[in-house]
PDB file with one MODEL, atoms N, CA, C and O in Angstrom:
MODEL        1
ATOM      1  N   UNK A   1      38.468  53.219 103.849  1.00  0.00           N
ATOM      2  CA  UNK A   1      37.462  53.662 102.882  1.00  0.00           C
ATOM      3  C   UNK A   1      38.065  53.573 101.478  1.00  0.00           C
ATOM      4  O   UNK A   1      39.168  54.085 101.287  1.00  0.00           O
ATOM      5  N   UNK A   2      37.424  52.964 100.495  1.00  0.00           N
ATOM      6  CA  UNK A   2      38.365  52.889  99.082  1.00  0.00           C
ATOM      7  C   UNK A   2      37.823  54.067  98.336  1.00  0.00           C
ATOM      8  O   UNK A   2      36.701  54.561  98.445  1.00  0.00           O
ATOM      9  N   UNK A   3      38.792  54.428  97.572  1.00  0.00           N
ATOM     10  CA  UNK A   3      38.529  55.406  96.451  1.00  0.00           C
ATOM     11  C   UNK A   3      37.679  55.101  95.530  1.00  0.00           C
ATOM     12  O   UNK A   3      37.890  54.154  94.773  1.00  0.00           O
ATOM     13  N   UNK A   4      36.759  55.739  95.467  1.00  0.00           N
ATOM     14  CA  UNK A   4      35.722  55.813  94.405  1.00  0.00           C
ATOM     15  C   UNK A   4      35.736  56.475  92.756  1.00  0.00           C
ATOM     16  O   UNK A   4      34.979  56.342  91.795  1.00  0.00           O
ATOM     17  N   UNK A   5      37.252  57.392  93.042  1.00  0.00           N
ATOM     18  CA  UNK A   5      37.322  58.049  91.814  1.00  0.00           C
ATOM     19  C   UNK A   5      37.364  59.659  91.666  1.00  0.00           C
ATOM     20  O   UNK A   5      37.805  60.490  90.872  1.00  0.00           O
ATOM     21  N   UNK A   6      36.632  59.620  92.923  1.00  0.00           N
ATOM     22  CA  UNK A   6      36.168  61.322  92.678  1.00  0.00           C
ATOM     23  C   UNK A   6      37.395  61.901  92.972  1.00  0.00           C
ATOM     24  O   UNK A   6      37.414  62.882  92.228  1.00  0.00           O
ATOM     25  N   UNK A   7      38.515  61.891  93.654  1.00  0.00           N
ATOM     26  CA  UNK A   7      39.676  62.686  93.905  1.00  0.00           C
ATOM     27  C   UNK A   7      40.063  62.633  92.605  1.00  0.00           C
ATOM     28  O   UNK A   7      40.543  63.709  92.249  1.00  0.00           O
ATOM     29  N   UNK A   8      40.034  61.429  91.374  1.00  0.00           N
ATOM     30  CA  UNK A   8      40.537  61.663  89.763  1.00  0.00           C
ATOM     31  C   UNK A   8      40.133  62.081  89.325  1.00  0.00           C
ATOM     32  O   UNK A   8      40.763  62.604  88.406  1.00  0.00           O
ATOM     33  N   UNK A   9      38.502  62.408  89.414  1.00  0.00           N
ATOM     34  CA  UNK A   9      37.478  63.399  88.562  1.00  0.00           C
ATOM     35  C   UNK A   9      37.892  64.782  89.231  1.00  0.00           C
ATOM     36  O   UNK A   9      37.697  65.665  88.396  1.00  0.00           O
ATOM     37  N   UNK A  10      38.240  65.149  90.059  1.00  0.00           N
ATOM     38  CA  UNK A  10      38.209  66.403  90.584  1.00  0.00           C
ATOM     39  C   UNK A  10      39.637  66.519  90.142  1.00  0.00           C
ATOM     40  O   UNK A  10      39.626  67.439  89.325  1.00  0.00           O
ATOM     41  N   UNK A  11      40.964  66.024  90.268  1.00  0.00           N
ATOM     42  CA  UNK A  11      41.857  66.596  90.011  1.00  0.00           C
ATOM     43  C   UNK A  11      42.005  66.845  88.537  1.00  0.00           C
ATOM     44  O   UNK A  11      42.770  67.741  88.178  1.00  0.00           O
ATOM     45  N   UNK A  12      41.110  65.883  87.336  1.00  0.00           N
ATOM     46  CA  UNK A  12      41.279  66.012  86.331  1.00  0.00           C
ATOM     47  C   UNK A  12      40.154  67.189  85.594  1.00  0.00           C
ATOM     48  O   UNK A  12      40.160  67.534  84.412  1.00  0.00           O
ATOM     49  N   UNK A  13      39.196  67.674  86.706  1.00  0.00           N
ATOM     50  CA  UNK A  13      38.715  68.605  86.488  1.00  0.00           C
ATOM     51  C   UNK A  13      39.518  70.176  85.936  1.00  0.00           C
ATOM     52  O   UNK A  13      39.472  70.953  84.982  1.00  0.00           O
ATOM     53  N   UNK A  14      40.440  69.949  87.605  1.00  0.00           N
ATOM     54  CA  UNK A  14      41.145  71.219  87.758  1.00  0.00           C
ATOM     55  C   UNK A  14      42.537  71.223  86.341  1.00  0.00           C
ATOM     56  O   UNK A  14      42.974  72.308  85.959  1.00  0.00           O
ATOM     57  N   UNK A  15      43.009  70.027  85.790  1.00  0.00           N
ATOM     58  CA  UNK A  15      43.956  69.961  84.775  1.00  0.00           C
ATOM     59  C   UNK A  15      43.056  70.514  83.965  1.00  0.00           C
ATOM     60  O   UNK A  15      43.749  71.454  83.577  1.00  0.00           O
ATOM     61  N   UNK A  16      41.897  70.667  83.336  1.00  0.00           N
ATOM     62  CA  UNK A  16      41.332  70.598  82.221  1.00  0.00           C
ATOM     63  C   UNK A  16      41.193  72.130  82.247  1.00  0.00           C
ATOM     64  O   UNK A  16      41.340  72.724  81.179  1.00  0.00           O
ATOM     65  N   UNK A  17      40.890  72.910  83.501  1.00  0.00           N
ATOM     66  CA  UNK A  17      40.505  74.247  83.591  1.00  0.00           C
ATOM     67  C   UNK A  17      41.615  74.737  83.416  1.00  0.00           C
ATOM     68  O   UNK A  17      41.679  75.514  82.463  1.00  0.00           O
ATOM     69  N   UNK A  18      42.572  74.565  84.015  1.00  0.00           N
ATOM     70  CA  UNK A  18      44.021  75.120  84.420  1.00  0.00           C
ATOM     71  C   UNK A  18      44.670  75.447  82.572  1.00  0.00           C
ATOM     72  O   UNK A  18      45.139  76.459  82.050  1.00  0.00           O
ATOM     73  N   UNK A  19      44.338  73.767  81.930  1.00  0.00           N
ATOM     74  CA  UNK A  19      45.062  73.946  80.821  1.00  0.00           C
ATOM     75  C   UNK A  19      44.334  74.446  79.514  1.00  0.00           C
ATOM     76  O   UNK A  19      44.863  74.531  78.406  1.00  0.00           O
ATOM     77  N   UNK A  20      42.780  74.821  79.893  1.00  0.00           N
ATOM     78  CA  UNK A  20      42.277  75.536  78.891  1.00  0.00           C
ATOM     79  C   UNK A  20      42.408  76.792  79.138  1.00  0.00           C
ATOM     80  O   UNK A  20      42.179  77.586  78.226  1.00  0.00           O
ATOM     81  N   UNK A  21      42.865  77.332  80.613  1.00  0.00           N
ATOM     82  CA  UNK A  21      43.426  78.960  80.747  1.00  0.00           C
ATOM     83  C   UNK A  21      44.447  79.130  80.248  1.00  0.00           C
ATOM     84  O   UNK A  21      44.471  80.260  79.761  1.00  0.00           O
ATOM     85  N   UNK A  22      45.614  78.442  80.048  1.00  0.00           N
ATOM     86  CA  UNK A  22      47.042  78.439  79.522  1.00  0.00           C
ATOM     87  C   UNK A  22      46.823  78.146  78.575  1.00  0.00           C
ATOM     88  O   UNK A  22      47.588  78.796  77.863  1.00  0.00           O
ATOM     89  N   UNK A  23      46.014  77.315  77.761  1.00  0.00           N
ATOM     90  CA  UNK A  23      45.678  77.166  76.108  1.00  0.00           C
ATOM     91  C   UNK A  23      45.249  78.827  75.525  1.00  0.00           C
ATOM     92  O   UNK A  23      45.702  79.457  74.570  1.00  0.00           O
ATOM     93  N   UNK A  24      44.437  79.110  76.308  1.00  0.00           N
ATOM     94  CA  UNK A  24      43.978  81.057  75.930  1.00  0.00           C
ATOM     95  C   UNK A  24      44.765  81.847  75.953  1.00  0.00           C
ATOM     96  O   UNK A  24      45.086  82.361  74.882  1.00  0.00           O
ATOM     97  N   UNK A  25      45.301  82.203  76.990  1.00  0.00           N
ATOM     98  CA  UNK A  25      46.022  82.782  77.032  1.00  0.00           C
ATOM     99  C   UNK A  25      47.293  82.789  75.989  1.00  0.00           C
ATOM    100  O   UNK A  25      47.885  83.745  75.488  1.00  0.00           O
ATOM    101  N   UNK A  26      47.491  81.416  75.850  1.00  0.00           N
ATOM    102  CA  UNK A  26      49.115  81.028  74.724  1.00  0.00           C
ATOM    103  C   UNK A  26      48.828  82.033  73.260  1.00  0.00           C
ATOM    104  O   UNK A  26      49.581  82.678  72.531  1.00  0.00           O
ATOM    105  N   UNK A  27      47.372  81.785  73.277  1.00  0.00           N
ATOM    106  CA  UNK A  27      46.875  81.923  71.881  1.00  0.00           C
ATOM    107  C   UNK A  27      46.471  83.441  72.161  1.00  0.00           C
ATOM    108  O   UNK A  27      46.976  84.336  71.483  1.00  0.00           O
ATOM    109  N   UNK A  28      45.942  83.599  72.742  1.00  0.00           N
ATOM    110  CA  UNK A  28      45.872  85.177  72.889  1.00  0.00           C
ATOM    111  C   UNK A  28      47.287  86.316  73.001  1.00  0.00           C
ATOM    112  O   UNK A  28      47.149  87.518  72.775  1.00  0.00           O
ATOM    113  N   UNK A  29      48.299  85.838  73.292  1.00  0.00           N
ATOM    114  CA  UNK A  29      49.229  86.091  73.482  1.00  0.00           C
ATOM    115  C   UNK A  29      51.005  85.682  72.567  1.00  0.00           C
ATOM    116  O   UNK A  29      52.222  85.745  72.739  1.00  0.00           O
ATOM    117  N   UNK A  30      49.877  85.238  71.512  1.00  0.00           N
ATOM    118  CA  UNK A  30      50.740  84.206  70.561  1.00  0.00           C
ATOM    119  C   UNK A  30      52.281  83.636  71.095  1.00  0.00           C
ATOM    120  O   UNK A  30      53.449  83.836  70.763  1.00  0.00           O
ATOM    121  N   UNK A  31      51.531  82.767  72.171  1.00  0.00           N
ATOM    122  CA  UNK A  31      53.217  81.988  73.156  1.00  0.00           C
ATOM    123  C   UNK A  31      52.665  80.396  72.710  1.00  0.00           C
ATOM    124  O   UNK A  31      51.846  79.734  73.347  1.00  0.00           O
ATOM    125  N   UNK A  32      53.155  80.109  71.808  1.00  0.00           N
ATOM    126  CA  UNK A  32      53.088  78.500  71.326  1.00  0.00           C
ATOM    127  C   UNK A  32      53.405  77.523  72.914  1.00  0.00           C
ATOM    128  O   UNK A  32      52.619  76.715  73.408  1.00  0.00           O
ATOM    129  N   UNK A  33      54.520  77.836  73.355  1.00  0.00           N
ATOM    130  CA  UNK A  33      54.962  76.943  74.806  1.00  0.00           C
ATOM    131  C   UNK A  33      53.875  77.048  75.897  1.00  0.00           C
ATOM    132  O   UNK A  33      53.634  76.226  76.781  1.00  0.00           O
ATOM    133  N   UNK A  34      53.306  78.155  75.670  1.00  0.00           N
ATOM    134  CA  UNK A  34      51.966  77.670  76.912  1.00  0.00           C
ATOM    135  C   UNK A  34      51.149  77.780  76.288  1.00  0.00           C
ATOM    136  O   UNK A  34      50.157  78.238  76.854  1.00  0.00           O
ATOM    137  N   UNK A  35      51.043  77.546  75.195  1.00  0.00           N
ATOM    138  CA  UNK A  35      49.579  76.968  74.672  1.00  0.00           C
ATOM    139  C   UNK A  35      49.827  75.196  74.505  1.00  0.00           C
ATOM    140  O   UNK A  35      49.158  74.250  74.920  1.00  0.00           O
ATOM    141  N   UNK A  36      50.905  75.254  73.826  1.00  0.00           N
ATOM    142  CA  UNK A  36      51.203  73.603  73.942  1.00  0.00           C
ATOM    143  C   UNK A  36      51.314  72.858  75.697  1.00  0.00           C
ATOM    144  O   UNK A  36      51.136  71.695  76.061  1.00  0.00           O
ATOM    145  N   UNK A  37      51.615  73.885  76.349  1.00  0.00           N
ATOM    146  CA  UNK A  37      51.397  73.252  77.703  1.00  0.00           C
ATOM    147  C   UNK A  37      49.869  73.266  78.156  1.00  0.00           C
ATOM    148  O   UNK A  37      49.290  72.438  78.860  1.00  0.00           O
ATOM    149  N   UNK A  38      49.410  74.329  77.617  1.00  0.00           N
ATOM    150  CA  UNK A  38      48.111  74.244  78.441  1.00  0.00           C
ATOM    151  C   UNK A  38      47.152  72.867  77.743  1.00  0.00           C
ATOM    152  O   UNK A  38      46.394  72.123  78.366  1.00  0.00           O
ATOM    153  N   UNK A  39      47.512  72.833  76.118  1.00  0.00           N
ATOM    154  CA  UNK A  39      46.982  71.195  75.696  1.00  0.00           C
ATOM    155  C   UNK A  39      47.420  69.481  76.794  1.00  0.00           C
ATOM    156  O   UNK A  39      46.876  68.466  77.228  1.00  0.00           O
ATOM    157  N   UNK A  40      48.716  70.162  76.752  1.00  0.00           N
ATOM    158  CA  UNK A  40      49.456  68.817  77.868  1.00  0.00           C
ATOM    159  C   UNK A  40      48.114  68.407  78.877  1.00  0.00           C
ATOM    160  O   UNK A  40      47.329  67.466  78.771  1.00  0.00           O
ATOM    161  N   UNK A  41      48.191  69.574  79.955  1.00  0.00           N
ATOM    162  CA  UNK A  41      47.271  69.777  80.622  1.00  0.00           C
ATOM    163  C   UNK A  41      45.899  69.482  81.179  1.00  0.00           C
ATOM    164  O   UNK A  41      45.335  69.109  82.208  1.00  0.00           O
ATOM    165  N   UNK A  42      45.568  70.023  79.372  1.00  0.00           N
ATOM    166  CA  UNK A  42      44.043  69.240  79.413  1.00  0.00           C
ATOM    167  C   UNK A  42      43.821  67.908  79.064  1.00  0.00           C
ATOM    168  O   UNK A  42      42.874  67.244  79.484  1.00  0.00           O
ATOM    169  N   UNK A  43      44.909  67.407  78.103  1.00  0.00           N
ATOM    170  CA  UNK A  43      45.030  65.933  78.074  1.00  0.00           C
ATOM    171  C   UNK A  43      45.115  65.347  78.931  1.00  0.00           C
ATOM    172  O   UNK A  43      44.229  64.530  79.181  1.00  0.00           O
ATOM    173  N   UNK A  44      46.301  65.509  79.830  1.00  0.00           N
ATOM    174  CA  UNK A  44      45.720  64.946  81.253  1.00  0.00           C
ATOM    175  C   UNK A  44      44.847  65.044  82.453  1.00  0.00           C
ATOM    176  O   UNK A  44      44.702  64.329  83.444  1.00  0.00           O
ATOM    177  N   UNK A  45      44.314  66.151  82.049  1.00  0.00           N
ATOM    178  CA  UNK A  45      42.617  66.139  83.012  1.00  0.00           C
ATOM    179  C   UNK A  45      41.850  65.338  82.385  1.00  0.00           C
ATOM    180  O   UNK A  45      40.827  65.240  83.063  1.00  0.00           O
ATOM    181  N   UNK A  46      41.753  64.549  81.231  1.00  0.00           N
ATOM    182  CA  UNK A  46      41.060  63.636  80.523  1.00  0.00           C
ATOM    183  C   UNK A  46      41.669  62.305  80.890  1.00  0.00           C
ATOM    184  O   UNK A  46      41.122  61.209  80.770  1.00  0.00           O
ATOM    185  N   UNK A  47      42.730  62.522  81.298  1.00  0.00           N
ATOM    186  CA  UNK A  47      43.372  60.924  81.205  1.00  0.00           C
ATOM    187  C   UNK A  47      42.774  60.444  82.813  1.00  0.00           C
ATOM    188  O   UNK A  47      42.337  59.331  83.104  1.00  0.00           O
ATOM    189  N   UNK A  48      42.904  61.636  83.720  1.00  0.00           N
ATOM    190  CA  UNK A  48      42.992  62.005  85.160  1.00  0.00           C
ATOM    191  C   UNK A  48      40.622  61.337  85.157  1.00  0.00           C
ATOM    192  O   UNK A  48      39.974  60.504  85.792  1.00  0.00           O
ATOM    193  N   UNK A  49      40.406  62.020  84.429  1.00  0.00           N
ATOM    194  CA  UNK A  49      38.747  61.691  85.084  1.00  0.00           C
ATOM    195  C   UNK A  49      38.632  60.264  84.245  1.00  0.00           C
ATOM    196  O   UNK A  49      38.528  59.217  84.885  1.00  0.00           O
ATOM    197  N   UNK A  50      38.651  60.252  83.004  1.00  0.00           N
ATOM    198  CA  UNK A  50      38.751  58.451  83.125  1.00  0.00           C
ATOM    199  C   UNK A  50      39.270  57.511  83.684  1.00  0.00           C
ATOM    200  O   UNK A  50      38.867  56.348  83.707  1.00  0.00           O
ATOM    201  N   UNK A  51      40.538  58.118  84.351  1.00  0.00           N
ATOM    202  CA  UNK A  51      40.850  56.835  85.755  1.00  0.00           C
ATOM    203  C   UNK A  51      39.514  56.963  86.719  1.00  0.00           C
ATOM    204  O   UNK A  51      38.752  56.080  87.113  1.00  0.00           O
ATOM    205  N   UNK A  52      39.511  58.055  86.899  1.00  0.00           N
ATOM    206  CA  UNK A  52      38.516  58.001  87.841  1.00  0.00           C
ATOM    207  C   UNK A  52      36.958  57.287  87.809  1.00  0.00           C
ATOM    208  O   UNK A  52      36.160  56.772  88.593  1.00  0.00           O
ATOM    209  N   UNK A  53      37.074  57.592  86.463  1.00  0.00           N
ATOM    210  CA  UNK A  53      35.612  57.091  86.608  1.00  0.00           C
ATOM    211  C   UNK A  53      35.779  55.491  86.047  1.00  0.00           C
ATOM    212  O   UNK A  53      34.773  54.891  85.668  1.00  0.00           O
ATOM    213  N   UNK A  54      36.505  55.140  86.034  1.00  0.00           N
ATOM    214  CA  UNK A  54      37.256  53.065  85.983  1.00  0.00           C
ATOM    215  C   UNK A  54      36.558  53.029  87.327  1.00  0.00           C
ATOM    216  O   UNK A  54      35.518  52.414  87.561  1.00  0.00           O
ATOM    217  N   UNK A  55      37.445  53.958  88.413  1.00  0.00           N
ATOM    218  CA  UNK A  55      37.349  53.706  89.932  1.00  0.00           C
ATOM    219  C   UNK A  55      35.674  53.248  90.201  1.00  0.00           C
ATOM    220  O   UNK A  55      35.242  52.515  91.091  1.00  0.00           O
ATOM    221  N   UNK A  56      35.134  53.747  89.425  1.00  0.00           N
ATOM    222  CA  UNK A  56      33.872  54.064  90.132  1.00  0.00           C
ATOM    223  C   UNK A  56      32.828  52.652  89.870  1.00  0.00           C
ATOM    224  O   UNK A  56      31.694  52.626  90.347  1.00  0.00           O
TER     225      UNK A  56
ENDMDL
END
């Protein structure tokens, strides 16, 4: 069965959530290192669903 994409849309879903909770939190908590991680993060849940959706 070939990949369609959706395992990249879904994992780049969960980067995007993951790293806009660690983006809040950084900032709520004034911690620059997990706020700059939680950007990492969401950059690559963006990088993660446009592969995916190439796949598709």
């Amino acid at each position: 069965m070939a990949d369609n994409g959706l395992s990249d849309k879904i994992k780049g879903g969960v980067n995007k959530v993951k790293g806009e909770v660690k983006d809040q939190v950084g900032n709520a908590t004034d911690n620059a290192s997990l706020q700059a991680e939680g950007k990492k993060d969401k950059l690559k849940g963006e990088v993660q669903e446009g592969i995916g959706k190439l796949k598709d």
